[in-house]
Phi, psi and omega in degrees: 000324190271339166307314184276309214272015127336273209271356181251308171337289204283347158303285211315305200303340178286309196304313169311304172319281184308333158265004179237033179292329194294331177301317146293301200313336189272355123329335192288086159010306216201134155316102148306064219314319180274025166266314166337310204241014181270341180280310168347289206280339192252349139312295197296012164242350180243324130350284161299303171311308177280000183266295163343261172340316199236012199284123167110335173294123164296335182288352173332256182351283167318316187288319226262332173284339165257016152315276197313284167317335184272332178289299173297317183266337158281003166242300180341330191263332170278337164284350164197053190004086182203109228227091199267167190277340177301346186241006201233282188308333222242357189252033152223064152196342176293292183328273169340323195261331184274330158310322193282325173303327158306348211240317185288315182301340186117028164282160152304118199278344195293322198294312193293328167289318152353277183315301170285000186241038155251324141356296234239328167245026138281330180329316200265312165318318172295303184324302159334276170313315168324296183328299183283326167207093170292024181255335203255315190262144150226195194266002144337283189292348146320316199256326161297339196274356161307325200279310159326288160289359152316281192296347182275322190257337154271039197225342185122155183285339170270017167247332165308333196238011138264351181256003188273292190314315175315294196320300209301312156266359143321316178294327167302295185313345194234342132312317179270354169284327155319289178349285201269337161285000199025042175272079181107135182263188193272021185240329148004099185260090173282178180257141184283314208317294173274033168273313163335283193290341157327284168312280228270358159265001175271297158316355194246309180315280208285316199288000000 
């Protein structure tokens, strides 16, 4: 199954991309030439990843949307450090639901409770931090890392507390490569949002 459901993943996920770049692009300040097809390749590599990971699963779908949306949102946020609420609020009823149905297909209903009090405590980690330096946090990546710990927390807490970890050092390793190439100070505002989502397809893979 997973020899065909590779490779048909990662046709959809190009297809996806390419035609739903404009759903990012209309954020954008200013035309990006390389963003089409840059959206391309990172649905169709991240597709293909999770058709891999999830071939035979029900949970396949819910994984594979949030590819997509996750895809959309991690290049909006390096093009105008910005995490809109059209792709982030509507994936914690989209998420749950496509989860739930997995659980109806013949999954563990223990996995949806999970899924939600994972939900509920990256949520509050974020939330947390916004709080203490909202400057560093904002509430864009509050409301992804909910999103996050849904899908992190229906895989379990050692994929959860590798993709919360990933994430934070991926973001690290790339504040201090500003840092030390002197493209950047500690005062710097980068975008967290695919450091996030990085990390937390790094917890979804490996785990």
């Amino acid at each position: 199954m997973v020899i065909w459901l590779v490779p048909l993943c990662a046709l959809g996920g190009a297809a996806a991309g390419w035609f739903g770049a404009p759903l990012a692009e209309r954020y954008f300040e200013r035309p990006i030439r390389w963003a089409r097809p840059g959206i391309a390749v990172t649905m169709a590599v991240t597709f293909a990843a999770l058709a891999w990971r999830f071939a035979g699963r029900a949970e396949l779908p819910a994984y594979l949307y949030l590819a997509a949306a996750g895809s959309l949102l991690a290049f909006i946020d390096v093009a105008v450090k910005r995490l809109p609420d059209t792709y982030t609020i509507p994936s914690y009823l989209i998420g749950p639901a496509l989860l739930g149905v997995a659980v109806l297909a013949g999954g563990r209903p223990v996995r949806l409770v999970h899924a939600l009090i994972g939900l509920a405590l990256l949520w509050a980690l974020y939330a947390v931090q916004h709080l203490a330096a909202p400057g560093a946090i904002g509430w864009g990546d509050v409301k992804l890392a909910g999103v996050l710990g849904l899908y992190l927390g229906w895989l379990g807490a050692p994929a959860w507390w590798l993709g919360v970890l990933a994430g934070f050092v991926l973001g690290g390793l790339y504040a201090a490569g500003l840092l030390i190439t002197r493209r950047g100070s500690r005062k710097s505002e980068i975008p967290f949002g695919p450091f996030m989502l990085a990390g937390a397809l790094v917890g979804i893979l490996v785990s």
